[in-house]
C-alpha positions in Angstrom: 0.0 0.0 0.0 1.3 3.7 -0.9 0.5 6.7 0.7 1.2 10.2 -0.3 3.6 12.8 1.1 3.6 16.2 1.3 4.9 17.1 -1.8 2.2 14.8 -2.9 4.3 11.8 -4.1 4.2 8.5 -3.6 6.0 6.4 -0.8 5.8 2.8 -0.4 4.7 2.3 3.5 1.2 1.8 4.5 1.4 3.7 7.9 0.6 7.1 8.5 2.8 7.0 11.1 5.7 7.1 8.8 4.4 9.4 6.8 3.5 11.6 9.5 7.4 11.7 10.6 8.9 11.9 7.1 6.7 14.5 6.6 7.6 16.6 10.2 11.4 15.9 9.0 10.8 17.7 5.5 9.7 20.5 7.7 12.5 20.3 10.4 15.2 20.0 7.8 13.8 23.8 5.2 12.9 25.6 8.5 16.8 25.1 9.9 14.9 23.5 13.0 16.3 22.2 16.3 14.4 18.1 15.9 15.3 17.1 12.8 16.2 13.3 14.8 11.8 12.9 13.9 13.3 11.1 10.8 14.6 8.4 13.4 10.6 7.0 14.0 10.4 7.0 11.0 11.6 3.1 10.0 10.6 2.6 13.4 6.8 2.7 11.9 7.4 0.6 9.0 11.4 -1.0 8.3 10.8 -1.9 5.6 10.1 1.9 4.0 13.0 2.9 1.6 12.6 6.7 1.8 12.5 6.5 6.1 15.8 4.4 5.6 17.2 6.9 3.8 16.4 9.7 5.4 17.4 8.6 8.7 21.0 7.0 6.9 21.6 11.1 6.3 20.5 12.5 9.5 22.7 9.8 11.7 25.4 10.0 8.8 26.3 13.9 10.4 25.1 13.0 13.8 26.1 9.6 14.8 28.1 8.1 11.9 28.3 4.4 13.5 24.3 3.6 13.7 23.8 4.6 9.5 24.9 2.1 7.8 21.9 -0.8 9.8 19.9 2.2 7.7 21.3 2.6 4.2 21.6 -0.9 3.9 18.2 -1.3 4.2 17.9 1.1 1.9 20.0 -0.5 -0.4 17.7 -3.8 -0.9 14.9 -2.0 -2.0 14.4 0.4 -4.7 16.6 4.0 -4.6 14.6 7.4 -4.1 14.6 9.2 -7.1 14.7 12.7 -7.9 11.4 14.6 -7.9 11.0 18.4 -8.7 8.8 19.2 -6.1 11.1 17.2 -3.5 12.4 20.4 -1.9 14.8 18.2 0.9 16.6 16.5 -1.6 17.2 20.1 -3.2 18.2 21.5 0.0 20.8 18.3 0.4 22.2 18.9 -3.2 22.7 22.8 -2.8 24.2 22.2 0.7 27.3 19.6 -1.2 27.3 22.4 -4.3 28.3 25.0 -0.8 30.9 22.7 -0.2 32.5 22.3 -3.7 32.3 26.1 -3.9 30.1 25.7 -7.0 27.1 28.5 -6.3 27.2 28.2 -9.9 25.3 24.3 -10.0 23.5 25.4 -7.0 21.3 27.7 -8.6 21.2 25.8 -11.9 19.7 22.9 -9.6 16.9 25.6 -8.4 16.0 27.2 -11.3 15.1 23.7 -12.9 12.4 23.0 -10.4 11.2 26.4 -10.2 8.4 25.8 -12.8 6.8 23.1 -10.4 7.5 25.4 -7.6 6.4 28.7 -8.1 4.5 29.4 -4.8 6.2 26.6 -2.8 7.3 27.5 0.8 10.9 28.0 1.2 12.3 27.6 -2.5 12.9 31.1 -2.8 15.3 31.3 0.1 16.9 28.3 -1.6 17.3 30.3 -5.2 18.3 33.9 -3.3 21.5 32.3 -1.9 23.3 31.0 -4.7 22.4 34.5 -6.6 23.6 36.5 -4.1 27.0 34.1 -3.9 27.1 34.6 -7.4 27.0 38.4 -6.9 23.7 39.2 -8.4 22.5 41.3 -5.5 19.3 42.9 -7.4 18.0 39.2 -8.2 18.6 37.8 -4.7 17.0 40.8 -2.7 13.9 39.8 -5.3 14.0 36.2 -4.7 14.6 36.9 -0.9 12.2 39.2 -0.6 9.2 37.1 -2.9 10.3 33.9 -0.1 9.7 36.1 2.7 5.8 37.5 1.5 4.8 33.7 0.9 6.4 32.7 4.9 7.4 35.4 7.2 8.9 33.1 9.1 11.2 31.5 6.7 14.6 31.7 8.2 16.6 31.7 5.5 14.5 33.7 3.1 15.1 36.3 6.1 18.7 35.3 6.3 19.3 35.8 2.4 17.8 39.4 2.5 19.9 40.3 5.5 22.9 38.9 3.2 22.3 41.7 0.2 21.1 44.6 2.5 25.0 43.6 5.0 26.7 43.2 1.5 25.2 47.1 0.4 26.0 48.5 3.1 21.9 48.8 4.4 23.2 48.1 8.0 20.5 49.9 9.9 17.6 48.3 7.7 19.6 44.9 8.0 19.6 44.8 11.5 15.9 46.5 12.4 14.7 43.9 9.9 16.3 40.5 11.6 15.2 42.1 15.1 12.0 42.2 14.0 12.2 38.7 12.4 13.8 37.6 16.1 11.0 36.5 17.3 10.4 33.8 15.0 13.6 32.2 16.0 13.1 30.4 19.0 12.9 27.0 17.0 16.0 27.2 15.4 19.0 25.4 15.1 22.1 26.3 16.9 23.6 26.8 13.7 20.9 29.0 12.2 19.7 31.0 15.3 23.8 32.1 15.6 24.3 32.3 12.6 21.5 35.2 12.5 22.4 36.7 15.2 26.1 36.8 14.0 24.4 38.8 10.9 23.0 41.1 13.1 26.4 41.6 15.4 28.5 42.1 11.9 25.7 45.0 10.9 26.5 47.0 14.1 30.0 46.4 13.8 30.4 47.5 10.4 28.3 50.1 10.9 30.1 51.5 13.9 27.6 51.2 16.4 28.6 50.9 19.9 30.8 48.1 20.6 28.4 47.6 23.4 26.0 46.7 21.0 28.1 44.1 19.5 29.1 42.5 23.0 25.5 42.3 23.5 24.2 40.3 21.0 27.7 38.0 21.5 26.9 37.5 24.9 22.8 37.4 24.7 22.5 35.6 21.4 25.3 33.5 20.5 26.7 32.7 23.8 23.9 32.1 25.7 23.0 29.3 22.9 25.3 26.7 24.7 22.9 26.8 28.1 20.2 25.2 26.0 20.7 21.6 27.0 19.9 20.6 23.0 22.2 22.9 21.6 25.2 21.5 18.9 28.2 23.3 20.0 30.5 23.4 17.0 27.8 25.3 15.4 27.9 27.7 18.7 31.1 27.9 18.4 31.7 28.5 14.7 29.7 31.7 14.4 31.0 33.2 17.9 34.8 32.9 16.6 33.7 34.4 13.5 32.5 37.4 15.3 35.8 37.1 17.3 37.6 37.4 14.7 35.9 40.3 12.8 36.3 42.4 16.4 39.7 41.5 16.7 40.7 42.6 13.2 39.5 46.2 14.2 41.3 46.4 17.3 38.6 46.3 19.5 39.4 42.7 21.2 40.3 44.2 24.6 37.1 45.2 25.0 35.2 42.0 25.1 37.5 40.9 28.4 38.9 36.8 28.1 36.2 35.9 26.0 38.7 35.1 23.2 40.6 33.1 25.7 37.5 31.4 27.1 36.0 30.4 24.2 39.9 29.2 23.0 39.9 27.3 25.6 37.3 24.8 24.6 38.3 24.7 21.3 41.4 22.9 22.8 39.1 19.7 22.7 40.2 17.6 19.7 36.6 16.7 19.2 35.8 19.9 18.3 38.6 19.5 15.0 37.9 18.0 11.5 34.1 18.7 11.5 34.3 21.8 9.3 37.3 23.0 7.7 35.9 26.6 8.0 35.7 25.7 11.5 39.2 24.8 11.6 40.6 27.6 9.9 39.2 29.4 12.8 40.2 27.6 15.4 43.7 27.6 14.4 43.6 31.7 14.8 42.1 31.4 18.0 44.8 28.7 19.5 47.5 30.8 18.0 46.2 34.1 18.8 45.7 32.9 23.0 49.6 31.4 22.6 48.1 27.6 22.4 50.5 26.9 20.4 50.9 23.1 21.0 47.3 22.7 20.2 48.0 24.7 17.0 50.4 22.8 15.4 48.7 19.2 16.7 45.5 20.8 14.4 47.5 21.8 11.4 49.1 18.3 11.4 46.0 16.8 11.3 44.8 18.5 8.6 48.1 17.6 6.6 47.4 14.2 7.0 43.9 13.9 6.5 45.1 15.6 3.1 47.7 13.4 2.3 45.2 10.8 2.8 42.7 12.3 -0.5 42.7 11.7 -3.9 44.8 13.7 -6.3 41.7 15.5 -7.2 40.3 16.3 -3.9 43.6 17.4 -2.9 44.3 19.4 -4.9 40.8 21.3 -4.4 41.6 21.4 -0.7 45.7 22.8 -1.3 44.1 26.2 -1.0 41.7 25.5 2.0 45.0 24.3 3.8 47.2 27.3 3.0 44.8 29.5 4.7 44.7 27.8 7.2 48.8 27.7 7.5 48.3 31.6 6.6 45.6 32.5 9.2 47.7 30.5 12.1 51.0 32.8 11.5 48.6 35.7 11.6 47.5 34.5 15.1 51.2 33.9 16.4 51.8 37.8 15.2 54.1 36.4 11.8 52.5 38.7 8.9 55.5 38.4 7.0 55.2 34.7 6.6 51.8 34.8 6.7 51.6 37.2 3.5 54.1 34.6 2.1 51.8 32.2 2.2 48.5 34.1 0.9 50.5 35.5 -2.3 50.4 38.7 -3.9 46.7 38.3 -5.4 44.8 37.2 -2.5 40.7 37.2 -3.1 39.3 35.1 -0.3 36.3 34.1 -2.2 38.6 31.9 -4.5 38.6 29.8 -0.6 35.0 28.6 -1.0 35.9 25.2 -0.7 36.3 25.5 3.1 32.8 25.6 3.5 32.1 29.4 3.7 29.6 31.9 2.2 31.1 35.2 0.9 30.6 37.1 3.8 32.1 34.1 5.9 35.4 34.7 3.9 35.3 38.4 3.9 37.3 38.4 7.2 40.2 37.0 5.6 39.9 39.8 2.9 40.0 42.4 6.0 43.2 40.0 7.4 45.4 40.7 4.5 44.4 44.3 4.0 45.7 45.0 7.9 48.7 42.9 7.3 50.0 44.4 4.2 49.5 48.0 6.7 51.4 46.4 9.0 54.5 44.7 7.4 54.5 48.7 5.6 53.2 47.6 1.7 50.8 50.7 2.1 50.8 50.8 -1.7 50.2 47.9 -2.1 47.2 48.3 0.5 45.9 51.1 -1.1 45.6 49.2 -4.6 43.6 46.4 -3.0 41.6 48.9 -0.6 40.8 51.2 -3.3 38.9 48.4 -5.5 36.7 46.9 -2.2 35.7 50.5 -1.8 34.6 50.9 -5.0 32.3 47.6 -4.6 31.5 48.4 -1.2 31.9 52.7 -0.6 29.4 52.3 2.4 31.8 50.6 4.7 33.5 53.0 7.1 36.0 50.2 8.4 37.7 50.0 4.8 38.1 54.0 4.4 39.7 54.1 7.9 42.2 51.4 6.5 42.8 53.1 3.1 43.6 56.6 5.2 46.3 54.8 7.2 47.7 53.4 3.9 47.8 57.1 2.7 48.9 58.7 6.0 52.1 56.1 6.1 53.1 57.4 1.9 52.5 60.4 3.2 49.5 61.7 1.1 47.1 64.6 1.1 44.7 62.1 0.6 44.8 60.8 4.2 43.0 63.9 5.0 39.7 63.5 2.9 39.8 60.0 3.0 39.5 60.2 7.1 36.9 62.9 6.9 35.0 60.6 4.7 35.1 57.5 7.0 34.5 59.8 10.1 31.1 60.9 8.1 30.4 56.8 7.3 30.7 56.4 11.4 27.8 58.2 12.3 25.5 57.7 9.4 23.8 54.4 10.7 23.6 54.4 14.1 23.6 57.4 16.2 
């Protein structure tokens, strides 16, 4: 006996049941939600259902690798799903592998095909905003954000997509009185998501130069306070409070949030924490380095040598880059621009790192990394070059004029003057 699911195919299982909790997992898995282990009663219900096998093979695959396989096999004897238009999970799984291949490119190739059967479908326009915005095409993804958000209000990453193009043009105010209206709808979240939006919201007043108060807030309030939930996934914690570390400690401003760096290094010192994301890593390395955990440093960059060494020629090579930024980002930790500069090249463009498992905006730290050490180790033409053209993609950003007047003031050019008066202007424009 079939019964039908809720994108109205299909599924060989006669109990509703099973249905019932594939059905709740398709809904756990496009709202970013906190209970995605539903899929697990799944083959309880019925064993012998292929899709509930398969389902629950992914989920324990990134949760609890050692139970999958009882699952896939059972999968395996019986007939593989196959790819419907109107499946939007098996979407979602497809444009989450095309975010770690760095390939925004088949992502949204993969979304516009089953946009025909889709057209008022919950959630697909989130899915076709991020790989446009990735792509660069701002206009299209504010439209396609914008279009998910009036069919669900509540659609995460609909909301999370806008907040990506309003960040990227320099809309900080509207970015961040937009998500704090959207707040409220968080609650259900996954560590990684509710963080993750938060961390939005903390890089809005931060490159807006608002009070660093404000920033400390939302770190403390929104991201920290994450790990007291007793069903919250710490590496996802984690990930998104380093990357505002980072960001805070790029600007000089690192004193001012006390020992949280060295708190928060602290744990990562827990090898279990190491090898889950290589974005995650990369991270982690600047925090070990930048607290003087040395030891732990180098025990995590050996790691990741091997575990290269141990790819194929092909997948090595696509991760050589992800591991030279993570060598790079360590020596900028330890206080060793020099060799870290060494490392990154002349021609850095952190968005050619994708393949560590990071969006654009992710990777625009390491952007602002190289900018301040090139200041530092005294290539200010060379700064200024590279400054000049992020200005000219992003003139609203008051951080990068306050970096292309010290690259003038240290040539000594008139410049340095207007340039400081403009990034003084930029500093009290969005918040007062």
């Amino acid at each position: 006996m079939k019964k039908l699911d809720r994108w109205g195919y299909e599924v060989n299982t006669s109990s509703d049941a099973c249905i019932s909790a594939i059905n709740s997992y398709y809904h756990q898995v496009l709202t970013y939600g906190r209970d995605r282990s539903v899929i697990l009663q799944a083959p309880v219900h019925d064993p012998h259902c292929v899709l509930a096998n398969i389902f629950a093979a992914y989920f324990l695959s990134s949760s609890n690798p050692s139970r999958a396989p009882s699952h896939l096999q059972a999968a395996k004897a019986r007939l593989l799903l196959k790819d419907f238009p109107r499946d939007l999970v098996s979407l979602k799984r497809v444009q989450v592998l095309c975010f770690y291949m760095g390939r925004s490119d088949l992502s949204l190739d993969l979304v516009q095909q089953v946009l025909p059967k889709n057209q008022q479908e919950n959630y697909i326009y989130g899915m076709l905003a991020f790989p446009l915005l990735e792509l660069g095409r701002m206009a299209d993804a504010e439209e396609a954000a914008k279009k998910g958000f009036e069919i669900n209000k509540e659609d995460s990453w609909a909301q999370h997509c806008l907040c990506h193009v309003l960040q990227y043009e320099c809309r900080f105010k509207e970015a961040v009185e937009f998500m704090e209206e959207c707040s409220t709808s968080w609650s259900s979240l996954s560590s990684f998501m509710y963080t993750h939006n938060w961390w939005h919201v903390a890089l809005c007043y931060l490159e807006g130069h608002s009070s660093m108060r404000k920033v400390l807030e939302v770190y403390d309030n929104c991201i920290w306070k994450e790990l007291e939930r007793s069903d919250a996934v710490l590496p996802e914690v984690y990930l998104n409070a380093i990357g505002l570390l980072l960001r805070v400690y790029v600007r000089g401003e690192i004193d001012f949030f006390g020992d949280r760096l060295k708190i928060l290094a602290g744990y990562l010192t827990n090898q279990a924490f190491w090898y889950l994301e290589w974005h995650l890593d990369v991270l982690i390395l600047w925090a070990l380095a930048s607290t003087g955990a040395f030891d732990k440093g180098e025990d995590l960059l050996k790691g990741l040598r091997f575990r290269i060494s141990k790819m194929s020629k092909k997948k090595q090579q696509a991760m050589q880059s992800g591991m030279l930024l993570a060598e790079a980002v360590y020596e900028y930790g330890k206080g060793n621009y020099k060799e870290a500069l060494e490392l990154l090249g002349p021609d850095f463009e952190a968005n050619n790192f994708k393949t560590i498992g990071a969006s654009d905006e992710q990777l625009d730290v390491f952007n602002e990394v190289w900018y301040v050490m090139l200041l530092n180790t005294g290539q200010a033409v060379k700064a200024i070059e590279v400054i000049g053209k992020r200005i000219k993609m992003r003139e609203g950003a008051p951080f990068m004029w306050r970096l292309l007047e010290r690259g003038y003031a240290m040539v000594g050019r008139p410049e340095a003057t207007t340039v400081g008066e403009k990034a003084k202007y930029l500093e009290t424009a969005y918040f007062k």
